[in-house]
C-alpha positions as CSV (number, residue, x, y, z in Angstrom):
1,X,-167.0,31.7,-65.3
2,X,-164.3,32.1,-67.7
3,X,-161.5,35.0,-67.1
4,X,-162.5,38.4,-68.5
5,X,-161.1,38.5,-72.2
6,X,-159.9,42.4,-70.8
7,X,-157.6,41.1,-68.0
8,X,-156.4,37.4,-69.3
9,X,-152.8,39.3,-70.4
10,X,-153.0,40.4,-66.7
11,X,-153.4,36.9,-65.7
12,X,-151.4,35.0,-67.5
13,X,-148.1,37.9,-66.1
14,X,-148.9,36.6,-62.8
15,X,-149.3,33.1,-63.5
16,X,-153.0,32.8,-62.1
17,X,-154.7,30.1,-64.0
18,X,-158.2,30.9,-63.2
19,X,-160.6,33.0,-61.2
20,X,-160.9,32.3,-57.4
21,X,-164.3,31.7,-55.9
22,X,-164.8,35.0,-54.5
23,X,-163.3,36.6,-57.9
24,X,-166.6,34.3,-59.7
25,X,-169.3,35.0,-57.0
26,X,-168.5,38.5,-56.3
27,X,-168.6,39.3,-60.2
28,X,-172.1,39.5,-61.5
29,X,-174.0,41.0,-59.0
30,X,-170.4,43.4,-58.4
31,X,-170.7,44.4,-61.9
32,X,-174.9,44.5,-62.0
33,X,-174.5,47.4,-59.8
34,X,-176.3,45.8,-56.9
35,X,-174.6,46.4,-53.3
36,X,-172.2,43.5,-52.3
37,X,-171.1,42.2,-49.0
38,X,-168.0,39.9,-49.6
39,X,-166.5,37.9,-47.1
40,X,-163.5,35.5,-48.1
41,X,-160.2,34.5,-46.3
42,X,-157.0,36.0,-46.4
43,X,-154.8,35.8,-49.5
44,X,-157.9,34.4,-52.1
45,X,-158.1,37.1,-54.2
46,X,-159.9,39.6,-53.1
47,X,-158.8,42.7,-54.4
48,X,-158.9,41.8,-58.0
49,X,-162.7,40.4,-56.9
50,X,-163.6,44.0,-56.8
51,X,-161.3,45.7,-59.0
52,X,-162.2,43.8,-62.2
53,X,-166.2,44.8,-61.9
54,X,-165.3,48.2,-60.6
55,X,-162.9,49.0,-63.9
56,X,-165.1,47.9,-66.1
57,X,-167.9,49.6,-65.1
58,X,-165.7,53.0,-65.3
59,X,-166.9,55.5,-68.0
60,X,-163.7,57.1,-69.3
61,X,-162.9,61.1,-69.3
62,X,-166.2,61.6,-67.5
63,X,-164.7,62.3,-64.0
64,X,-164.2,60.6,-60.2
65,X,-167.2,57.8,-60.1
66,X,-165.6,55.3,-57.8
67,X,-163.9,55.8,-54.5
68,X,-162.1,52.4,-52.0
69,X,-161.6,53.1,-48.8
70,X,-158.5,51.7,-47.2
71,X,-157.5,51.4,-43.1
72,X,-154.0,52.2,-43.4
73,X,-151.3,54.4,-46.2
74,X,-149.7,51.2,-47.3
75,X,-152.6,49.5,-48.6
76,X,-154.2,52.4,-50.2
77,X,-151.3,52.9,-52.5
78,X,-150.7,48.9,-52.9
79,X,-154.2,48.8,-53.7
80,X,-153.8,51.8,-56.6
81,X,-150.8,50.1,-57.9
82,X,-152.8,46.4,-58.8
83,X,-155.7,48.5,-60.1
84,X,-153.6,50.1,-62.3
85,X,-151.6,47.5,-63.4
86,X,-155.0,45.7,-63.9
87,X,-156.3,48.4,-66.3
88,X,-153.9,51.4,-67.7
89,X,-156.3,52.4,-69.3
90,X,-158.2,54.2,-66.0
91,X,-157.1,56.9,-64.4
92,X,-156.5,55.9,-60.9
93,X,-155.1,58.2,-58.3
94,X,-154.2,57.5,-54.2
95,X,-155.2,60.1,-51.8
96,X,-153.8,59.3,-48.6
97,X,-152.6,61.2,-45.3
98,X,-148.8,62.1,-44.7
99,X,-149.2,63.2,-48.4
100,X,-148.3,66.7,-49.8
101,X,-151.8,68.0,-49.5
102,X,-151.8,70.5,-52.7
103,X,-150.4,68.7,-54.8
104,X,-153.1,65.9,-54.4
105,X,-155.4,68.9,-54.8
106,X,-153.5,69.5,-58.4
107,X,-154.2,65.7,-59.4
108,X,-157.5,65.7,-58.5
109,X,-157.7,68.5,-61.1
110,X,-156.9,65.7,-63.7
111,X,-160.3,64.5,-62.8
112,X,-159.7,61.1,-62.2
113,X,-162.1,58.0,-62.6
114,X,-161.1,56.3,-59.6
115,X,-159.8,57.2,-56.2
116,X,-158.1,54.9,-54.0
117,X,-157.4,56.5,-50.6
118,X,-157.6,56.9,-46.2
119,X,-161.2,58.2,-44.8
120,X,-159.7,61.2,-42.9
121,X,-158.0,62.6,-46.0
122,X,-161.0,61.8,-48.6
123,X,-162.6,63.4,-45.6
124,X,-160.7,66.6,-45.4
125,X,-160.9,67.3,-49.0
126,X,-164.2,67.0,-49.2
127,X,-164.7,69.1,-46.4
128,X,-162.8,71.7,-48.7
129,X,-164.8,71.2,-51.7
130,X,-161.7,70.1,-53.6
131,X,-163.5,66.6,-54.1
132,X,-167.0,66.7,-55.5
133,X,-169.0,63.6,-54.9
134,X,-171.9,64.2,-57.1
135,X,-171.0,61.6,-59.6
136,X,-170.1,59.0,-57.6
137,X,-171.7,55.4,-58.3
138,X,-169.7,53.1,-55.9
139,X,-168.1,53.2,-52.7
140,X,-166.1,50.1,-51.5
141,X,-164.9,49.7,-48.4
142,X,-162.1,47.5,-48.0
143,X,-161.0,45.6,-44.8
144,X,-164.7,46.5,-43.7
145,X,-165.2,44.8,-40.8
146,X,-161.9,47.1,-39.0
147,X,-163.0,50.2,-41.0
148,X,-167.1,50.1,-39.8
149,X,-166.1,49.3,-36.4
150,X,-164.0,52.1,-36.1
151,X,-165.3,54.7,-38.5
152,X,-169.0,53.7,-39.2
153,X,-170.4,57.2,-38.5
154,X,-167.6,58.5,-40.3
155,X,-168.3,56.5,-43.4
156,X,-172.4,57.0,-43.0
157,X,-171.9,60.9,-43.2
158,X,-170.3,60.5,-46.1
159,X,-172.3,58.0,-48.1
160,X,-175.1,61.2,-47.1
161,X,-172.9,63.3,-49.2
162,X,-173.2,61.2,-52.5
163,X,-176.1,60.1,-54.7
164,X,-178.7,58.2,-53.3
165,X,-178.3,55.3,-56.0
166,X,-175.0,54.9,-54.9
167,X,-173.3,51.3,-55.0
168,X,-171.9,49.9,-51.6
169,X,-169.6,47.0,-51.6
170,X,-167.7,45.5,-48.3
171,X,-165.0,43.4,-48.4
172,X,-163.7,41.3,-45.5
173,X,-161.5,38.5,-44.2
174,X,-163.7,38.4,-40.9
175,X,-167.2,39.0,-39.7
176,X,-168.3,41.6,-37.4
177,X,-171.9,42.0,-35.8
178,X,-173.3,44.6,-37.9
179,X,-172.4,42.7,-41.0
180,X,-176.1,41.0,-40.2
181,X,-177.7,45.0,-40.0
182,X,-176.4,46.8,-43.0
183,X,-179.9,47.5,-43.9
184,X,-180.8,49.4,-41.0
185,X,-177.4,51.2,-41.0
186,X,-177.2,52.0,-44.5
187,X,-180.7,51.5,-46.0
188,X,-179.9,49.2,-48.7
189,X,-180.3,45.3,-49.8
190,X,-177.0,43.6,-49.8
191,X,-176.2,41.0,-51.6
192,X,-174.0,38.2,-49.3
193,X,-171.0,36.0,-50.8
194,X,-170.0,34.5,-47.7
195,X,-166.7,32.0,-48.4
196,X,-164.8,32.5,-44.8
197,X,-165.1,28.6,-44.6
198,X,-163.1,28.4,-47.6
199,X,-159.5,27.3,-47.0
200,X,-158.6,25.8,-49.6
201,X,-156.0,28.9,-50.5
202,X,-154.8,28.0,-46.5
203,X,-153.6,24.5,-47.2
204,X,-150.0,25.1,-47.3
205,X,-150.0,27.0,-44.1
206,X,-148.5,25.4,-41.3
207,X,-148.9,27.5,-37.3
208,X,-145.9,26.9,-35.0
209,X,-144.9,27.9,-31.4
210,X,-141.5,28.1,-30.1
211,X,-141.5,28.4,-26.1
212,X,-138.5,31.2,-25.0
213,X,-138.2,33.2,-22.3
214,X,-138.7,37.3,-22.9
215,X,-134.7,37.8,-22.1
216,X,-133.9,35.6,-25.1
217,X,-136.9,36.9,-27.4
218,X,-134.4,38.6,-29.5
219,X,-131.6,36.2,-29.8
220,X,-134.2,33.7,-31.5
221,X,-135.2,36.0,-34.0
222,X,-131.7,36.6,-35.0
223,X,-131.7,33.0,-35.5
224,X,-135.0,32.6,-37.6
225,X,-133.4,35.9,-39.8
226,X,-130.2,33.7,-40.8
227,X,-132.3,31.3,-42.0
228,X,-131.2,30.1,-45.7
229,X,-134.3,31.5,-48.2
230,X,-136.7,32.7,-45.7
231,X,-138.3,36.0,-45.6
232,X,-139.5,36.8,-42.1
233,X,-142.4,39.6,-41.2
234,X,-142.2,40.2,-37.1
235,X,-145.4,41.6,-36.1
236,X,-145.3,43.7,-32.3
237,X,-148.2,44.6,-30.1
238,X,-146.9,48.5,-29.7
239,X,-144.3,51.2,-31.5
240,X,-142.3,50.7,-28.0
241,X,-142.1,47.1,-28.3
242,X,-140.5,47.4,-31.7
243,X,-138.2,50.0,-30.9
244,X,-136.6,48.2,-27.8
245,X,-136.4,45.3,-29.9
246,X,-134.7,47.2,-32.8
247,X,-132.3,48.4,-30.7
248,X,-131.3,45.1,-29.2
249,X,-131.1,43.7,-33.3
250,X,-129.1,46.6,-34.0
251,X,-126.8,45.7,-31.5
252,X,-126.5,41.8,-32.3
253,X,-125.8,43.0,-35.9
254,X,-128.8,41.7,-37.5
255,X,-130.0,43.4,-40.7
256,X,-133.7,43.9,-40.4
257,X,-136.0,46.9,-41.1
258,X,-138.6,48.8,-39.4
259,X,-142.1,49.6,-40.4
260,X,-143.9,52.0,-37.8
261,X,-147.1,54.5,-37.9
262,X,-145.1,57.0,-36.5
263,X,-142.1,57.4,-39.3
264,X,-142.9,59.9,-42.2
265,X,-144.4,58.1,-45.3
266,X,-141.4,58.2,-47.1
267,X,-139.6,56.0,-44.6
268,X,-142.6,53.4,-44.2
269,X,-142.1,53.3,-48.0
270,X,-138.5,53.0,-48.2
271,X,-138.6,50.2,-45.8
272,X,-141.5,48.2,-47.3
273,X,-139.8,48.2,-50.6
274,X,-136.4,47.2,-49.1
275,X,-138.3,44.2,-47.7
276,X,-139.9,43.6,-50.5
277,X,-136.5,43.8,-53.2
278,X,-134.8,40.9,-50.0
279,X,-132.2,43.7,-49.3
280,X,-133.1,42.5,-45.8
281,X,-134.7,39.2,-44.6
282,X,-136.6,40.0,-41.7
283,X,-139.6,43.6,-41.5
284,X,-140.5,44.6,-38.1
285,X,-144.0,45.8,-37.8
286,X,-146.8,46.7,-35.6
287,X,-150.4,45.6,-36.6
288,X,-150.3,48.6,-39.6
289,X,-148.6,45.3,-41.9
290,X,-151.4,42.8,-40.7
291,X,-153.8,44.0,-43.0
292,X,-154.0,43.5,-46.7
293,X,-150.5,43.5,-47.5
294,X,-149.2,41.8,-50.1
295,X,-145.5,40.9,-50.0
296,X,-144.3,39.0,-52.5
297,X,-142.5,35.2,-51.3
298,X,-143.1,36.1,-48.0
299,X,-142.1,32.8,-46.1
300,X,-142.9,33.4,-42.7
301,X,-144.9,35.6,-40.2
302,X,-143.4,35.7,-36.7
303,X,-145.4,36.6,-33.3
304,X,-143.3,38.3,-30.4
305,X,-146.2,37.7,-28.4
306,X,-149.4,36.4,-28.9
307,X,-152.3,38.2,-30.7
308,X,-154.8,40.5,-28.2
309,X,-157.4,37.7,-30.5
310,X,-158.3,35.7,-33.2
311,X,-158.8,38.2,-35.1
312,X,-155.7,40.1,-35.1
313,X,-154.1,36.1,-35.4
314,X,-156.0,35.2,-38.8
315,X,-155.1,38.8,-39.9
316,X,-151.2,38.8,-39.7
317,X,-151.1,34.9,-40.7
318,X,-153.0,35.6,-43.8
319,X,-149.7,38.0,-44.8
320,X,-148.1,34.4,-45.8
321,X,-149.3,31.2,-47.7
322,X,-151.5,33.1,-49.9
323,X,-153.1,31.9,-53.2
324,X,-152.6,28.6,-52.2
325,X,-149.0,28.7,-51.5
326,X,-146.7,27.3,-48.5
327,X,-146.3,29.5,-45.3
328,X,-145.7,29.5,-42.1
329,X,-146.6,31.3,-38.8
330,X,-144.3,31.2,-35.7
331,X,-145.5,32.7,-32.5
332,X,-143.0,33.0,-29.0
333,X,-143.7,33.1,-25.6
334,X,-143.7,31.5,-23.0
335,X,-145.9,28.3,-21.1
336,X,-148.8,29.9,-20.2
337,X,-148.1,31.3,-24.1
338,X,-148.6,28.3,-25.0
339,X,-151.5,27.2,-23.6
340,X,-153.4,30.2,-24.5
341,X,-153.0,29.9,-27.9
342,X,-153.4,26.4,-28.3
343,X,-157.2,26.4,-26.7
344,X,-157.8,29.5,-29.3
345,X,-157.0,28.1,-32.2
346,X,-157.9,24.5,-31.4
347,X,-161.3,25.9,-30.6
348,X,-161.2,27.4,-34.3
349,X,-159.6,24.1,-35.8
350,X,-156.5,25.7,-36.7
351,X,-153.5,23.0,-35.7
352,X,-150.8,24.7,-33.8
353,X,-147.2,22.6,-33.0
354,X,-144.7,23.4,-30.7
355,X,-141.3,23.2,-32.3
356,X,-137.4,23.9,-31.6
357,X,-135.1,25.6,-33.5
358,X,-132.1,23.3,-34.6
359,X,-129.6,23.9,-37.1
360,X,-131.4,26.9,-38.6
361,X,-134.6,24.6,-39.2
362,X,-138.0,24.1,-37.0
363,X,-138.3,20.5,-35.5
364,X,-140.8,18.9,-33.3
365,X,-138.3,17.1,-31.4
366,X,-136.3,18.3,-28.2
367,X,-132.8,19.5,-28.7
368,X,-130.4,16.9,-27.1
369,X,-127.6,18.5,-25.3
370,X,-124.9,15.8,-25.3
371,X,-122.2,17.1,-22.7
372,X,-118.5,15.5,-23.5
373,X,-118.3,13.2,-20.6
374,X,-114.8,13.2,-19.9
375,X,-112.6,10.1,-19.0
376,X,-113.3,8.8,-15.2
377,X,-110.2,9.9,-13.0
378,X,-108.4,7.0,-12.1
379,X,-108.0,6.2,-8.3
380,X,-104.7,7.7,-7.1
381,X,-102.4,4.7,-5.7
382,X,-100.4,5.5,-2.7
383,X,-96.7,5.3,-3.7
384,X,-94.6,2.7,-2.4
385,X,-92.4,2.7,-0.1
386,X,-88.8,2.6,-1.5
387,X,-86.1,1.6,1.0
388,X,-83.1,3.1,0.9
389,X,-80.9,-0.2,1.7
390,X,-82.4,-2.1,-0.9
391,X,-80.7,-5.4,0.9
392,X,-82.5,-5.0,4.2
393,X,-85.9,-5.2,2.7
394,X,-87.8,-8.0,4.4
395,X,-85.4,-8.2,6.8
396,X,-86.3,-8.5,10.6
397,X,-84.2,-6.3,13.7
């Protein structure tokens, strides 16, 4: 399959050559308007898989017919921006939480043909019959296998609340259970493109581990952010984790910003798009960065721990070497650390090398400390004797 004649200027901006295998498998039966389960690694393409099917089967001025459900703020509105980039044409608008509630209630006025957005905001408009759902023909869900495990009932009540014909379509980086009972949960055939196997957009990744104890956690990633040309997203298990550690950067003068749940959505937007323009080199984040996001020459994901599971691990990984492009993942801790991850991801054929930082580059080999061994101290000789009547020396009395 040949690149849609519609988005080849699209294309050719970005320098992609030709469709990805999920973007050609997900396409006909996408754009057929049969219901599409879609499961393909990290960083091959999926978001313009769906969004070149789902434009084109828009109907222009004739009101909201699609709706993309996103887990977090940050991906809805990255999400809304490729789409719209992808087609200007289409009126595409983000409703997300954190957001100034009436005046999304205004621009839904504008009736849009596509709305990117969170569940529990879609949710609350809905609920105050400021978004009509009669006319929709698809829902996608996106990240599906986080947003049915957490929000299935959520998403069933309101798939109740649109036409019965309505187009589903899930998209995923990894499987879940109830992947094999969408039928029973949804009532509908799915069709499955299942390319998880694929890794053939992983190839320049490479997984290291660098063994440091918790004291000196932070002193390393002051050294990984002076790196020359490297562009460093730190990923913490909790909002308290990442504040201690910002305050400990903050005092070893490393320039760095923070992206957290709780800040207002202006700040989590300020400091993505500092990242993003390399005013800084290095993002902390919790987990709300390991999904979806697309950072542009993003070098290198860092672990201050290791991951609660694989999961969470192929999740913030795939935030680097995507489309086929070199990456690398770097997780600390400790021994046991070590260990740990080393059986996961051996188990699940992902190589993982310990390394050492040295002279601001990753090595497999030891550091040598080479101490200045300093000159042996010479024996001290016992001075001799000197006699004060130089002409009785020898002499017997």
């Amino acid at each position: 399959m040949e690149i849609p004649a519609v988005y080849q200027t699209y294309f050719q901006q970005h320098h992609f050559q030709k469709l990805t295998p999920v973007q050609k498998a997900v396409y006909q039966p996408f754009i057929q308007g049969q219901s599409v389960l879609a499961l393909a690694p990290t960083g091959s393409g999926k978001t313009l898989a769906f969004g070149m099917p789902l434009l084109e089967q828009v109907q222009l001025g004739q009101g909201i017919q699609k709706i993309i459900l996103e887990p977090s703020q940050e991906l809805a509105i990255q999400t809304r921006d490729v789409l719209r980039e992808l087609n200007p044409q289409v009126n595409i608008y983000g409703v997300i939480g954190g957001a100034n509630l009436k005046r999304q209630i205004e621009h839904l006025k504008q009736k849009p043909e596509v709305i990117v957005g969170t569940l529990g905001r879609i949710l609350d408009l809905v609920d105050k019959k400021k978004l009509k759902l009669q006319n929709i023909s698809t829902l996608l869900v996106d990240e599906a296998d986080e947003m049915l495990s957490d929000r299935l009932e959520d998403i069933r009540g309101l798939i109740n609340r649109m036409p019965s014909a309505v187009q589903l379509a899930f998209f995923s980086a990894t499987t879940i259970p109830l992947f094999s009972e969408l039928k029973k949960w949804f009532g509908q055939e799915f069709t499955a493109v299942n390319l998880s196997t694929d890794e053939s957009f992983r190839a320049g990744l490479r997984h290291y581990f660098i063994t440091v104890d918790n004291q000196r956690k932070s002193e390393l990633l002051q050294r990984l952010a002076h790196r020359k040309n490297k562009k460093n997203l730190v990923f913490c298990q909790s909002s308290k984790q990442l504040h201690r550690l910002a305050a400990d950067m903050r005092y070893r003068k490393t320039y760095f910003t923070v992206l957290d749940t709780s800040d207002p959505k202006k700040r989590r937007a300020d400091a993505l798009n500092a990242f993003r323009n390399r005013k800084t080199s290095m993002l902390l984040a919790t987990d709300v960065a390991a999904r979806g996001m697309d950072i542009p020459d993003l070098t290198t994901v860092i672990n201050l721990e290791n991951p609660q599971d694989l999961t969470e691990y192929i999740h913030r990984s795939g935030r680097t070497g995507r489309m086929g492009r070199n990456g690398e993942v770097i997780t600390i801790g400790n021994q046991h650390d070590w260990r740990q991850l080393q059986t996961l991801l051996k188990n699940n054929n992902i190589p993982l090398t310990k390394v050492y930082l040295q002279d601001d580059e990753l090595s497999s080999t030891p550091p040598h400390i080479h101490k200045k061994q300093s000159a042996p101290k010479k024996k001290a000789s016992t001075p001799k004797k000197r006699w004060r009547n130089q002409k009785n020396k020898g002499k017997q009395h």
